[in-house]
N, CA, C and O atoms as a Tripos MOL2 file, in Angstrom:
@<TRIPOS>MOLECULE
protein
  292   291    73     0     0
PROTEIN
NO_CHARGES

@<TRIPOS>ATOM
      1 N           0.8480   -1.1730    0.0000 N.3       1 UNK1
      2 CA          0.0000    0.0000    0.0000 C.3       1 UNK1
      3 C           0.8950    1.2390    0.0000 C.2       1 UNK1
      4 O           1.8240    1.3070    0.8060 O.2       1 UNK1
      5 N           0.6680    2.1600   -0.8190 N.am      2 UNK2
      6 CA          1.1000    3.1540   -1.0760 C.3       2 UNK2
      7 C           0.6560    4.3260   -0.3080 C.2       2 UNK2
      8 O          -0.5720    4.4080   -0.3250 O.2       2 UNK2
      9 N           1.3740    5.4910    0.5230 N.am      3 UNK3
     10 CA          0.7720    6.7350    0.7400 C.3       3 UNK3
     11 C           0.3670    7.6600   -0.1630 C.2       3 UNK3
     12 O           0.9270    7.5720   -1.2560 O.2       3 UNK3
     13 N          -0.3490    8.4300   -0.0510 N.am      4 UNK4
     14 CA         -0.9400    9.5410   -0.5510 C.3       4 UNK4
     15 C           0.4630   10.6810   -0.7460 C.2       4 UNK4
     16 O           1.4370   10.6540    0.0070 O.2       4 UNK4
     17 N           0.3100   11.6510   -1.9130 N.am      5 UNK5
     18 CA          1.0620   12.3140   -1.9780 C.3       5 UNK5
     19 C           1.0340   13.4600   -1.0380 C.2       5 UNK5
     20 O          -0.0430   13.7660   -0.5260 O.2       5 UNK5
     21 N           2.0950   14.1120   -0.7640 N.am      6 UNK6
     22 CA          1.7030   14.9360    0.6130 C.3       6 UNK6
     23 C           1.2920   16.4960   -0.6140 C.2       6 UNK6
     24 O           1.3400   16.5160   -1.8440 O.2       6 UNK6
     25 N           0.9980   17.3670    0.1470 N.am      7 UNK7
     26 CA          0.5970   18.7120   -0.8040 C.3       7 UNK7
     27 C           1.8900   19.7970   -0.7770 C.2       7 UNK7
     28 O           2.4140   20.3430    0.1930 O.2       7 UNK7
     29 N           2.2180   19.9030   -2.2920 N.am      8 UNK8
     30 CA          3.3800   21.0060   -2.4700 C.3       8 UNK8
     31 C           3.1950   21.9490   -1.9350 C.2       8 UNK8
     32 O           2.0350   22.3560   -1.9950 O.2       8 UNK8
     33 N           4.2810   22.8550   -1.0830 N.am      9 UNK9
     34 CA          4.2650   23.9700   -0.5210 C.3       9 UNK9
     35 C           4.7620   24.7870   -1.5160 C.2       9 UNK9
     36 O           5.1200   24.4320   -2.6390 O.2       9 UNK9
     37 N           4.7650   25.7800   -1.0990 N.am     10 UNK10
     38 CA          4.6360   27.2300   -1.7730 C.3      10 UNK10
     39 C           6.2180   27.6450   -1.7200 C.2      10 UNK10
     40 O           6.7030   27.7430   -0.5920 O.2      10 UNK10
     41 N           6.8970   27.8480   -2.6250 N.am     11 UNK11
     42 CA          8.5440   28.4640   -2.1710 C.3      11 UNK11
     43 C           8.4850   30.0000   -2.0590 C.2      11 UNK11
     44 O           8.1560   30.6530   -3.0480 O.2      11 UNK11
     45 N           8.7870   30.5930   -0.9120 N.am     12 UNK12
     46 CA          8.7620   32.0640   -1.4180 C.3      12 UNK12
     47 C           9.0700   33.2000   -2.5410 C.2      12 UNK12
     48 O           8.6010   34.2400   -3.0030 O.2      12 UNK12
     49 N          10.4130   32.1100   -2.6990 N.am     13 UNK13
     50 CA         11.5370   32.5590   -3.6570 C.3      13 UNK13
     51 C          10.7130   31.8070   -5.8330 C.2      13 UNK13
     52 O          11.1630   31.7870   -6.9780 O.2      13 UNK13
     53 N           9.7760   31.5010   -5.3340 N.am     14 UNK14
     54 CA          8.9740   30.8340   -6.7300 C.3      14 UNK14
     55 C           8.3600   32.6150   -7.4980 C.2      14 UNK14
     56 O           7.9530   33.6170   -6.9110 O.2      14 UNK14
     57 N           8.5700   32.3140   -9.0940 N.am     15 UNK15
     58 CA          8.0160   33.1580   -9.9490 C.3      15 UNK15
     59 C           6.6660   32.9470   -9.7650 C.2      15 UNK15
     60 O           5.9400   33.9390   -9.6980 O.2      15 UNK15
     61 N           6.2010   31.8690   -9.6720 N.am     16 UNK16
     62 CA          4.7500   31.8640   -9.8080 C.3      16 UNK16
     63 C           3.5140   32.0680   -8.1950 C.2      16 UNK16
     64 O           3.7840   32.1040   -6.9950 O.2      16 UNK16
     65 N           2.4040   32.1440   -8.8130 N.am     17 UNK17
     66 CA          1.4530   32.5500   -7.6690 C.3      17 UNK17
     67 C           1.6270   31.3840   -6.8330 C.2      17 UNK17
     68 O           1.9490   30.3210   -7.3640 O.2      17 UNK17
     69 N           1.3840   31.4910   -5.1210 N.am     18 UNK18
     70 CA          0.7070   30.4550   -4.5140 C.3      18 UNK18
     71 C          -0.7890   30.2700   -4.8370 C.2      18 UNK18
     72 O          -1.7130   31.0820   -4.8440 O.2      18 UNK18
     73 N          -0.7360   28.8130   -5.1310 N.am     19 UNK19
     74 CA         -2.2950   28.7840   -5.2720 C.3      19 UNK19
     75 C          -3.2880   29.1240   -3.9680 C.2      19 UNK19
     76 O          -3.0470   28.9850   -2.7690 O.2      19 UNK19
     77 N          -4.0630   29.4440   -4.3980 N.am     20 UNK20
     78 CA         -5.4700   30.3780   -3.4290 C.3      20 UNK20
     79 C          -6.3700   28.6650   -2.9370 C.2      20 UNK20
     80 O          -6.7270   27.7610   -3.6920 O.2      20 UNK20
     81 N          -6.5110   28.7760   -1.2570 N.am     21 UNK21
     82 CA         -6.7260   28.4570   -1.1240 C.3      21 UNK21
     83 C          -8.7940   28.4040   -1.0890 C.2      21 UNK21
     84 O          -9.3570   29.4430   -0.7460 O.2      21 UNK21
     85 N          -9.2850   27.7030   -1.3000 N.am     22 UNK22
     86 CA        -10.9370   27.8240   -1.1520 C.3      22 UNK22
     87 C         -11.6320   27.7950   -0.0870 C.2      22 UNK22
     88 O         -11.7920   26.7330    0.5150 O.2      22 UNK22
     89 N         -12.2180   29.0560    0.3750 N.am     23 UNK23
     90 CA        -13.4720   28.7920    1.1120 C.3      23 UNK23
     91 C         -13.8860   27.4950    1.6610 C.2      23 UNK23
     92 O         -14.0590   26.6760    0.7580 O.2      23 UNK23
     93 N         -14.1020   27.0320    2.8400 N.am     24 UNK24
     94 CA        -14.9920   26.0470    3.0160 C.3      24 UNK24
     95 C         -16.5840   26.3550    2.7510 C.2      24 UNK24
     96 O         -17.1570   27.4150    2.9980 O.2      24 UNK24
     97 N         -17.0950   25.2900    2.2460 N.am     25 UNK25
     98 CA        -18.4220   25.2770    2.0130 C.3      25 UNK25
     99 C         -19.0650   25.0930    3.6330 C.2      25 UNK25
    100 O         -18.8010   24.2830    4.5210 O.2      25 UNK25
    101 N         -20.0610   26.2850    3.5560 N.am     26 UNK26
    102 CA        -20.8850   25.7710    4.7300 C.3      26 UNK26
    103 C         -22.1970   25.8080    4.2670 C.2      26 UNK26
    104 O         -22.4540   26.6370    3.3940 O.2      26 UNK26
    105 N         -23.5230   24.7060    4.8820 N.am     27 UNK27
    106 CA        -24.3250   24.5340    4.8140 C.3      27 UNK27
    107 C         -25.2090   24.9770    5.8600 C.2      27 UNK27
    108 O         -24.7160   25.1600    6.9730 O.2      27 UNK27
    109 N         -26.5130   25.1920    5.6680 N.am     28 UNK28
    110 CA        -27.8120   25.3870    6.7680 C.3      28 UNK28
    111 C         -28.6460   24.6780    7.0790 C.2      28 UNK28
    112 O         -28.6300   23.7290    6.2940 O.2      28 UNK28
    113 N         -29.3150   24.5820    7.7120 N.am     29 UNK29
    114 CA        -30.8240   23.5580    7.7590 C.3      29 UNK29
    115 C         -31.9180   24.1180    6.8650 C.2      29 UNK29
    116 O         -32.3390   25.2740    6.8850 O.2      29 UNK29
    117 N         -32.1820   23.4570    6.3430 N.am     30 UNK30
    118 CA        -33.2300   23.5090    5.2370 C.3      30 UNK30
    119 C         -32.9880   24.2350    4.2740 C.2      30 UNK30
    120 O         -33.9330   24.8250    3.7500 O.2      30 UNK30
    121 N         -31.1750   24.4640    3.5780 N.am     31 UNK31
    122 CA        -30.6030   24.4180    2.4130 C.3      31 UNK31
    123 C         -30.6470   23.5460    0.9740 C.2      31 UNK31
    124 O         -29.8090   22.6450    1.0290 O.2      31 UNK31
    125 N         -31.3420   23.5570   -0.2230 N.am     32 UNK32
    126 CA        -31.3510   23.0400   -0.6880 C.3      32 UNK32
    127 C         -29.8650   22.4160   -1.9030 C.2      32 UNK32
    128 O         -29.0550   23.1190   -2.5070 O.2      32 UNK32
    129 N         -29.9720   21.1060   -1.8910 N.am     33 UNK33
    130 CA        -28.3450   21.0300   -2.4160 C.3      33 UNK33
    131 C         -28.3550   19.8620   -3.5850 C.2      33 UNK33
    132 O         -29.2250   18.9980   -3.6940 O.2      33 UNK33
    133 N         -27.3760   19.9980   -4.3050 N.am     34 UNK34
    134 CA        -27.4380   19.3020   -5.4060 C.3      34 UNK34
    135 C         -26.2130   18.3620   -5.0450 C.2      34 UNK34
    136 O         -25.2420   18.9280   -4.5440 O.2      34 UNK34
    137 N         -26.1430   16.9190   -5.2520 N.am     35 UNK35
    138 CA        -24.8320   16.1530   -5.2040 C.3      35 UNK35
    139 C         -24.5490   15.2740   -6.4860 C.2      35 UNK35
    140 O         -25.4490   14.9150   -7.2440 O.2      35 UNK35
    141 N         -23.3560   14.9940   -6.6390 N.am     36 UNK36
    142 CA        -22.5480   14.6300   -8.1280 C.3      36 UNK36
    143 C         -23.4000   13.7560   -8.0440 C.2      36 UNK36
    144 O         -24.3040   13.9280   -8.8620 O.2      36 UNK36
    145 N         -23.5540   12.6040   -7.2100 N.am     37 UNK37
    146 CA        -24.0940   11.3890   -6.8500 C.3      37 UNK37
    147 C         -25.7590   10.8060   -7.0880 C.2      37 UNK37
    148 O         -26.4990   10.2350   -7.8890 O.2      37 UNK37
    149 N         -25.6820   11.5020   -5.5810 N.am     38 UNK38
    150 CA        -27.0280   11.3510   -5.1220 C.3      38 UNK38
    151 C         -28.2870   11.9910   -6.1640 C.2      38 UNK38
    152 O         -29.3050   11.4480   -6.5940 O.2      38 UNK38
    153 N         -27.7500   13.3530   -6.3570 N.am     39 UNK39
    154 CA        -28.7180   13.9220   -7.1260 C.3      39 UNK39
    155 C         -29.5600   15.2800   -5.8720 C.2      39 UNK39
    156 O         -29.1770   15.3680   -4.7060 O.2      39 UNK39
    157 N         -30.4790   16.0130   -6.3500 N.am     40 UNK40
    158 CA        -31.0690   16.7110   -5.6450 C.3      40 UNK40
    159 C         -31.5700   16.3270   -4.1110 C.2      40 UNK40
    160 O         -32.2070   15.3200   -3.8010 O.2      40 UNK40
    161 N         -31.1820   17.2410   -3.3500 N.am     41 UNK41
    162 CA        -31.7510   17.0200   -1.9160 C.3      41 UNK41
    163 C         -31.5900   18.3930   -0.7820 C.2      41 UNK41
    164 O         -30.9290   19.3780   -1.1080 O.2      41 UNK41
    165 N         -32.3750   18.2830    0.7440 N.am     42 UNK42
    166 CA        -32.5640   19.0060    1.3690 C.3      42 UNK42
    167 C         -31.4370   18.9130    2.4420 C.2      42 UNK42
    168 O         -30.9480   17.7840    2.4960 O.2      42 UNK42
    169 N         -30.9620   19.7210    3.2150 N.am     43 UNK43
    170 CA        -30.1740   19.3370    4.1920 C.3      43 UNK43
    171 C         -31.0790   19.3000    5.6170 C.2      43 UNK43
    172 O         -31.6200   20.3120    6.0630 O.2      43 UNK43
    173 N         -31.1420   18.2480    6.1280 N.am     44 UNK44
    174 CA        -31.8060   18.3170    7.6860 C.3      44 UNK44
    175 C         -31.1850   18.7370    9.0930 C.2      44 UNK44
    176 O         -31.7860   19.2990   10.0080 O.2      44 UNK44
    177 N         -29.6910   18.2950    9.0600 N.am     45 UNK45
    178 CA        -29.1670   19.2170   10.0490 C.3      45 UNK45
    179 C         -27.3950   18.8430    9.5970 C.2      45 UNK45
    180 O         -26.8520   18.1370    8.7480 O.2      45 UNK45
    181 N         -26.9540   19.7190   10.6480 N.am     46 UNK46
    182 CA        -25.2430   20.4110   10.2250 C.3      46 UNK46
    183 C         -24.2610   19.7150   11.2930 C.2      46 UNK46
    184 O         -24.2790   20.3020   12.3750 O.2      46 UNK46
    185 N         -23.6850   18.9620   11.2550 N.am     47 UNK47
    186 CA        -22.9250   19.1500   11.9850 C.3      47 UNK47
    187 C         -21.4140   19.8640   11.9530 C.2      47 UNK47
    188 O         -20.5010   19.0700   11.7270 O.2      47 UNK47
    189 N         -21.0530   21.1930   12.1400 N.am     48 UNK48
    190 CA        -20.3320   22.2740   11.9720 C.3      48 UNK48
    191 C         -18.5920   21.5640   11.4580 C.2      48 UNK48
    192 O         -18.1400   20.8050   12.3160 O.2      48 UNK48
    193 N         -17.9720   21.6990   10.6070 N.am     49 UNK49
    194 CA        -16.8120   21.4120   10.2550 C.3      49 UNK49
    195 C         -16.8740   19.9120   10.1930 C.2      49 UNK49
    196 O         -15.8770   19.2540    9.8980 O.2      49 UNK49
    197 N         -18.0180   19.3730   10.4620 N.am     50 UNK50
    198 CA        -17.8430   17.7090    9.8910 C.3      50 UNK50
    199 C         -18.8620   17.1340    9.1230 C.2      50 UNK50
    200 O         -18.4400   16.3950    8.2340 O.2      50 UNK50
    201 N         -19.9910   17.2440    9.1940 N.am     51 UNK51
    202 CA        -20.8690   16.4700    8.1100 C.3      51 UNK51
    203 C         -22.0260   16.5580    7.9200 C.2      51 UNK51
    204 O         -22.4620   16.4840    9.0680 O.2      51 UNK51
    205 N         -23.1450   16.7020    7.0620 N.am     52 UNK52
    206 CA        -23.9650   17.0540    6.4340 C.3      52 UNK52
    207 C         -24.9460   16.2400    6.5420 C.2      52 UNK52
    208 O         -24.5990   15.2310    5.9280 O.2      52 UNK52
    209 N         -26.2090   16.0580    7.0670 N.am     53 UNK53
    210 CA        -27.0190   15.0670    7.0810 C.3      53 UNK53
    211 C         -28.3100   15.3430    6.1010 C.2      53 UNK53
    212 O         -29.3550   15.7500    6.6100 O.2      53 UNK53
    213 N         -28.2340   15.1560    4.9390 N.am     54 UNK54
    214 CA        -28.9410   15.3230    3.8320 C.3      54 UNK54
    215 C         -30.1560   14.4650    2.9110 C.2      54 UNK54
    216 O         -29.9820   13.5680    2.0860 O.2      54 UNK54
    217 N         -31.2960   15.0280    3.3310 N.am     55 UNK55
    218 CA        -32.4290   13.9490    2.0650 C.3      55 UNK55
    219 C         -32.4870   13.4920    0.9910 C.2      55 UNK55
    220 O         -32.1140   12.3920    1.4000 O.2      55 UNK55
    221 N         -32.5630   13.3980    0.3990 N.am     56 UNK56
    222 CA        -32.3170   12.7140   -0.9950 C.3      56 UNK56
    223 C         -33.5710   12.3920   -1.5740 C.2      56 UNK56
    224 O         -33.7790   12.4580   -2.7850 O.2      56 UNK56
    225 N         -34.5840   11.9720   -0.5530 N.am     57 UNK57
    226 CA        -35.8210   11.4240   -0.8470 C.3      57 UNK57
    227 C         -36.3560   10.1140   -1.4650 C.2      57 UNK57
    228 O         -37.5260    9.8000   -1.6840 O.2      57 UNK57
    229 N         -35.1230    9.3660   -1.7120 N.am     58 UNK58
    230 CA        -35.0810    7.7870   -1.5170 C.3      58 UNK58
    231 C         -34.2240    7.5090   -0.6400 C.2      58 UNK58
    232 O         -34.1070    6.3600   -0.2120 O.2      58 UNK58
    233 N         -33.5250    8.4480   -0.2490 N.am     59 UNK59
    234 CA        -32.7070    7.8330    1.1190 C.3      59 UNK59
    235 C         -31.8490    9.1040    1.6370 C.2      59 UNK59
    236 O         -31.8310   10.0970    0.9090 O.2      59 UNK59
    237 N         -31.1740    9.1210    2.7960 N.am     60 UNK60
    238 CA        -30.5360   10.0010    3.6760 C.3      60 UNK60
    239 C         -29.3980    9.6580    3.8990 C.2      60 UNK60
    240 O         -29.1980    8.4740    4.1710 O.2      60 UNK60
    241 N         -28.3780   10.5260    3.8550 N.am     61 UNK61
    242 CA        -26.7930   10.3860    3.8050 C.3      61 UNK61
    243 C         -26.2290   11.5230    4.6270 C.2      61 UNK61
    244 O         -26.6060   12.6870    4.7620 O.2      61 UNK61
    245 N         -24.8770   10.6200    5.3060 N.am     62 UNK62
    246 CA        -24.2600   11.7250    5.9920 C.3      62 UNK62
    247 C         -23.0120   12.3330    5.1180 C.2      62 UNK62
    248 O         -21.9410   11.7650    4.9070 O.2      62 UNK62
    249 N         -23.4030   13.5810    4.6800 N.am     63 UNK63
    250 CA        -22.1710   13.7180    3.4330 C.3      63 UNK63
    251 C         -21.0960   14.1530    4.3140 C.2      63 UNK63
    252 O         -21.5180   14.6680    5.3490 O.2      63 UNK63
    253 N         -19.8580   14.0970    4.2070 N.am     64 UNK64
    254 CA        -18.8550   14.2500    4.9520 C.3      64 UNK64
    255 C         -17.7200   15.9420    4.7110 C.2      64 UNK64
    256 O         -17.4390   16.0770    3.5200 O.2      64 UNK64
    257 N         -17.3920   16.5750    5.2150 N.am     65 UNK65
    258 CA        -16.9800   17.5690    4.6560 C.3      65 UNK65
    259 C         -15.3930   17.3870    3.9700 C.2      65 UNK65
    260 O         -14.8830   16.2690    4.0510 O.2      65 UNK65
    261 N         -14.8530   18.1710    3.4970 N.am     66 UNK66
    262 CA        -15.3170   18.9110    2.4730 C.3      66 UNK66
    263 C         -16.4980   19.5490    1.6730 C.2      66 UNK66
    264 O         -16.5900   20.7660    1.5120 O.2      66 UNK66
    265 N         -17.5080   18.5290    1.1230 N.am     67 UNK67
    266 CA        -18.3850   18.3400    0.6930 C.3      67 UNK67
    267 C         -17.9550   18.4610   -0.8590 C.2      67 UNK67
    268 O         -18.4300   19.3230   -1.5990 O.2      67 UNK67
    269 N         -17.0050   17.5040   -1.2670 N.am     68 UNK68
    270 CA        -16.3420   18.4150   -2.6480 C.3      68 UNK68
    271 C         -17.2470   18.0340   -3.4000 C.2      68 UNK68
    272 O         -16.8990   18.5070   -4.4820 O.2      68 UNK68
    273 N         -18.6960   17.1960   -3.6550 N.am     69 UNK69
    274 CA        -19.3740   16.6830   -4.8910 C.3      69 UNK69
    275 C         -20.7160   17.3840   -4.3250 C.2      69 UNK69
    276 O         -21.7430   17.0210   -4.8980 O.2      69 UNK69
    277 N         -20.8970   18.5380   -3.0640 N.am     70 UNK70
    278 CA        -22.0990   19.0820   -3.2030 C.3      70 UNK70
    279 C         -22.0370   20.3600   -2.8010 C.2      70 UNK70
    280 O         -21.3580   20.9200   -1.9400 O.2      70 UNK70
    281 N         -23.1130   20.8520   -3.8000 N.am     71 UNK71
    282 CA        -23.5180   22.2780   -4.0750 C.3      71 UNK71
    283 C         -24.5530   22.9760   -3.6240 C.2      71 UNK71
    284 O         -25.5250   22.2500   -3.4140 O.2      71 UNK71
    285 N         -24.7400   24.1710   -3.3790 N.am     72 UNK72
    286 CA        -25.9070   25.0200   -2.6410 C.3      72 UNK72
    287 C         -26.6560   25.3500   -4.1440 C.2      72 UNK72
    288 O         -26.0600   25.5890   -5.1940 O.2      72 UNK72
    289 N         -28.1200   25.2930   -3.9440 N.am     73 UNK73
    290 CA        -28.8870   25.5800   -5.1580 C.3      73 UNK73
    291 C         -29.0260   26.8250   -4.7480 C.2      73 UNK73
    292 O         -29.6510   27.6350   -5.4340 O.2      73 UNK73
@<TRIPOS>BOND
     1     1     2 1
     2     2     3 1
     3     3     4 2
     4     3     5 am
     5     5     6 1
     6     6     7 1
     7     7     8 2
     8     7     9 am
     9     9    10 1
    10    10    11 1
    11    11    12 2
    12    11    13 am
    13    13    14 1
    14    14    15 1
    15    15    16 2
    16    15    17 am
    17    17    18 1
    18    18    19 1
    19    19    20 2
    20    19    21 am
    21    21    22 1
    22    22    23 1
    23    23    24 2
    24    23    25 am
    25    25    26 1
    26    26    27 1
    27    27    28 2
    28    27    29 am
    29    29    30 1
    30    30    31 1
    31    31    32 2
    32    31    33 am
    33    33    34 1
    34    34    35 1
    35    35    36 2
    36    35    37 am
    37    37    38 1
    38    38    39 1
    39    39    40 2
    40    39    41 am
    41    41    42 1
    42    42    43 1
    43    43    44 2
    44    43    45 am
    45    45    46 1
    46    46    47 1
    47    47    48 2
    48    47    49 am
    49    49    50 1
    50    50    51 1
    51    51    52 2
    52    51    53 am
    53    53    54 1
    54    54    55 1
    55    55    56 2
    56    55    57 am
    57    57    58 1
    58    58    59 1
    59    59    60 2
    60    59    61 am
    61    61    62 1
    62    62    63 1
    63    63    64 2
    64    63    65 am
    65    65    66 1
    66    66    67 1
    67    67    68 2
    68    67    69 am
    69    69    70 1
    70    70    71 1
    71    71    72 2
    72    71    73 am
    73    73    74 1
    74    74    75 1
    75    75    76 2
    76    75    77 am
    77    77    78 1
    78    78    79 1
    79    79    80 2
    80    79    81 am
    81    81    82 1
    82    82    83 1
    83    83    84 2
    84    83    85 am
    85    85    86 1
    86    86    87 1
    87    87    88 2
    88    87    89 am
    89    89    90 1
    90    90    91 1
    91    91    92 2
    92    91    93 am
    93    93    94 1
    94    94    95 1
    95    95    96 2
    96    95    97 am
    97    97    98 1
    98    98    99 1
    99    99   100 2
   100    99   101 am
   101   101   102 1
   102   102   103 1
   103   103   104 2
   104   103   105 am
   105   105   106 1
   106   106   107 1
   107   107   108 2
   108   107   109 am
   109   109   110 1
   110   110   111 1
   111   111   112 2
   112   111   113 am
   113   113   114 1
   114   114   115 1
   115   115   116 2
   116   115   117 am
   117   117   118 1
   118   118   119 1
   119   119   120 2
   120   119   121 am
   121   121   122 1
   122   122   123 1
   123   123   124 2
   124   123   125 am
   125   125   126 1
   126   126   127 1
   127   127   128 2
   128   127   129 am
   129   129   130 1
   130   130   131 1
   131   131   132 2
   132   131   133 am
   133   133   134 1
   134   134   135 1
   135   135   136 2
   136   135   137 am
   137   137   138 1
   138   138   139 1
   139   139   140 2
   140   139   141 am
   141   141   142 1
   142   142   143 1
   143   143   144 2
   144   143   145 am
   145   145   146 1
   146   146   147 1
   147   147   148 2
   148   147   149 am
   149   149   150 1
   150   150   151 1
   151   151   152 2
   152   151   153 am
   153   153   154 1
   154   154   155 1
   155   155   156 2
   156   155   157 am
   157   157   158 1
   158   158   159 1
   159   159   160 2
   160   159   161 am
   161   161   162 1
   162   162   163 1
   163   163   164 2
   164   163   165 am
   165   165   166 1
   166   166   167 1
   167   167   168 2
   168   167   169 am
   169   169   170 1
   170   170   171 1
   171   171   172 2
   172   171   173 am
   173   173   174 1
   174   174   175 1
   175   175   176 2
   176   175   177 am
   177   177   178 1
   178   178   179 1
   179   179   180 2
   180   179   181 am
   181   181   182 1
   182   182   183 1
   183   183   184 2
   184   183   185 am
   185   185   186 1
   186   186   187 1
   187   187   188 2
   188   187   189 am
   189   189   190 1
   190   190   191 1
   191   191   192 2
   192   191   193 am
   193   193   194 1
   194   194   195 1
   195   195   196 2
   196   195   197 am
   197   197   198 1
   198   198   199 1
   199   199   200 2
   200   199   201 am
   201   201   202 1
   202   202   203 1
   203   203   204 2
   204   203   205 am
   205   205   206 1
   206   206   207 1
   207   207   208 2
   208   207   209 am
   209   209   210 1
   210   210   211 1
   211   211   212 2
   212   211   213 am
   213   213   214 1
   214   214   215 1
   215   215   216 2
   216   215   217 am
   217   217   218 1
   218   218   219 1
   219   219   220 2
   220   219   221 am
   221   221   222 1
   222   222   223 1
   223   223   224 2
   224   223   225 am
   225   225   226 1
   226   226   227 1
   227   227   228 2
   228   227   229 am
   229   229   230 1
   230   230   231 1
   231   231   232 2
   232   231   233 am
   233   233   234 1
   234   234   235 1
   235   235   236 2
   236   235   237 am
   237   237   238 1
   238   238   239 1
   239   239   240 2
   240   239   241 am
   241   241   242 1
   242   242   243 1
   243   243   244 2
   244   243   245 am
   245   245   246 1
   246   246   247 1
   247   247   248 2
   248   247   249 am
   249   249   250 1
   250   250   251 1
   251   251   252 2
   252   251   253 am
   253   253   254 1
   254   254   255 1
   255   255   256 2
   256   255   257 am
   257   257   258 1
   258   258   259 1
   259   259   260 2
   260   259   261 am
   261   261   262 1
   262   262   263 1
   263   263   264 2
   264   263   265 am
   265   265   266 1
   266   266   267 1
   267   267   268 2
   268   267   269 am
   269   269   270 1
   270   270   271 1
   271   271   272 2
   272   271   273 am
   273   273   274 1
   274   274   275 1
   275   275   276 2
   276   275   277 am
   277   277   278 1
   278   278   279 1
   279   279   280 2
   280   279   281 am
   281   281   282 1
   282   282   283 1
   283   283   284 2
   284   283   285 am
   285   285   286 1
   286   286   287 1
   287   287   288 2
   288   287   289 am
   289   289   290 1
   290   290   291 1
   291   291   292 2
@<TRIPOS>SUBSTRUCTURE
     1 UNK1         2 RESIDUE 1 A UNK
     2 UNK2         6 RESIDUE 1 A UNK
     3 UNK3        10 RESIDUE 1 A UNK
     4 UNK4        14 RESIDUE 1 A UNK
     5 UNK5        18 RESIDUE 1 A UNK
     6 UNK6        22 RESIDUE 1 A UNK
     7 UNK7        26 RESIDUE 1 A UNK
     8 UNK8        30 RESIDUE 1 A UNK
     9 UNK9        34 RESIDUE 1 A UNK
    10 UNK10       38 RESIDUE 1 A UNK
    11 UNK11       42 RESIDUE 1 A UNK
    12 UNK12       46 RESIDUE 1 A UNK
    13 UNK13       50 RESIDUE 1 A UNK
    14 UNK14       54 RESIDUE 1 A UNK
    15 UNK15       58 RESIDUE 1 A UNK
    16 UNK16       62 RESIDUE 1 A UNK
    17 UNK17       66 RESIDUE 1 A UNK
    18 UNK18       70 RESIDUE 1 A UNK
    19 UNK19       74 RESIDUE 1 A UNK
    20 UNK20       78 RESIDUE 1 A UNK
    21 UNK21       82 RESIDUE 1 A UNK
    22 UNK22       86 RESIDUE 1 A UNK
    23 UNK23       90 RESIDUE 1 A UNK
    24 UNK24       94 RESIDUE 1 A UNK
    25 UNK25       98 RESIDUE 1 A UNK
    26 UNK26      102 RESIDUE 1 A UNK
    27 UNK27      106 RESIDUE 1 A UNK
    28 UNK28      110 RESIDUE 1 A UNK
    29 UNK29      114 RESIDUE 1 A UNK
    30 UNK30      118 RESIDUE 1 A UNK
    31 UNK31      122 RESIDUE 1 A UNK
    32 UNK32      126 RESIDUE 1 A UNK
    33 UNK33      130 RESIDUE 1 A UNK
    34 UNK34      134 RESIDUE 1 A UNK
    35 UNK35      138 RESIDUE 1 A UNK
    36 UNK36      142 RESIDUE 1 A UNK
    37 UNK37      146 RESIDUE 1 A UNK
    38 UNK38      150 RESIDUE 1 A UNK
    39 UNK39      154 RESIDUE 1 A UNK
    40 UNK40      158 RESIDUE 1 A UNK
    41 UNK41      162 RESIDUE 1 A UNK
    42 UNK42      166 RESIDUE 1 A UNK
    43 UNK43      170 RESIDUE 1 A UNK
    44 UNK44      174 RESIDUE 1 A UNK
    45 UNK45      178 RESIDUE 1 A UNK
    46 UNK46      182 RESIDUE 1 A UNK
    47 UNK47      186 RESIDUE 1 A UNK
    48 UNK48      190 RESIDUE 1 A UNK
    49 UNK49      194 RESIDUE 1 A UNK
    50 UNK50      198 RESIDUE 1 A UNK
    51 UNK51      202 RESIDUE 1 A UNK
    52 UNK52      206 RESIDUE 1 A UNK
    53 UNK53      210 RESIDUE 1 A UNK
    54 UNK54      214 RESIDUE 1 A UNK
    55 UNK55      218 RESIDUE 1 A UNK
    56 UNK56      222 RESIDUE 1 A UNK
    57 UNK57      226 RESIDUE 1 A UNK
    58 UNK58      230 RESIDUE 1 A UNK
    59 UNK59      234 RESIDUE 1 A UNK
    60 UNK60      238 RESIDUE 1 A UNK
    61 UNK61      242 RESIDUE 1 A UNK
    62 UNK62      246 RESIDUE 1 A UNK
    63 UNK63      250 RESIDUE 1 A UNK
    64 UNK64      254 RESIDUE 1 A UNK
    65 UNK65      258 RESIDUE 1 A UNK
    66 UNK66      262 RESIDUE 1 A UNK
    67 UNK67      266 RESIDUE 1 A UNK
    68 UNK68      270 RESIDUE 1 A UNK
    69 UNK69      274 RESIDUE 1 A UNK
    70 UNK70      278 RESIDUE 1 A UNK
    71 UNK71      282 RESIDUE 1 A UNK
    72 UNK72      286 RESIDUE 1 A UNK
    73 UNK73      290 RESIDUE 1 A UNK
C-alpha cells in the first residue's frame, strides 16, 4: 500500500502565484443542495466542520466535509 502524496508547498523565492486556497463550504438547515451522486436534496441538520445530514428522498446520507461533490442551489 502506497501513501498519498503529501501537498506542495509554496517556495517564497517561486516566480509563480501560490495557489489560493478555497473557502470552506458551509451549509444550513433547510438548504437546498445538489450532489454529483445522489442527485437533488434538502439538508436536515449540520454538523459544523464535519458532516452534512442530507435527504435525498429515496434515502438520507451523511455527506462528509469537504463536501467536494455538493452544491448550494
Amino acid at each position: 500500500m502506497t501513501k498519498p502524496d503529501a501537498p506542495k508547498r509554496h517556495l517564497p523565492t517561486s516566480p509563480f502565484k501560490a495557489p489560493v486556497a478555497l473557502a470552506p463550504k458551509h451549509f444550513a438547515k433547510g438548504d437546498q443542495v445538489t450532489h454529483d451522486i445522489y442527485g437533488l436534496g434538502r439538508v436536515i441538520d449540520v454538523e459544523e466542520g464535519i458532516a452534512a445530514l442530507v435527504d435525498f428522498g429515496s434515502a438520507q446520507m451523511r455527506i462528509l466535509s469537504p463536501y467536494a461533490k455538493m452544491t448550494k442551489l
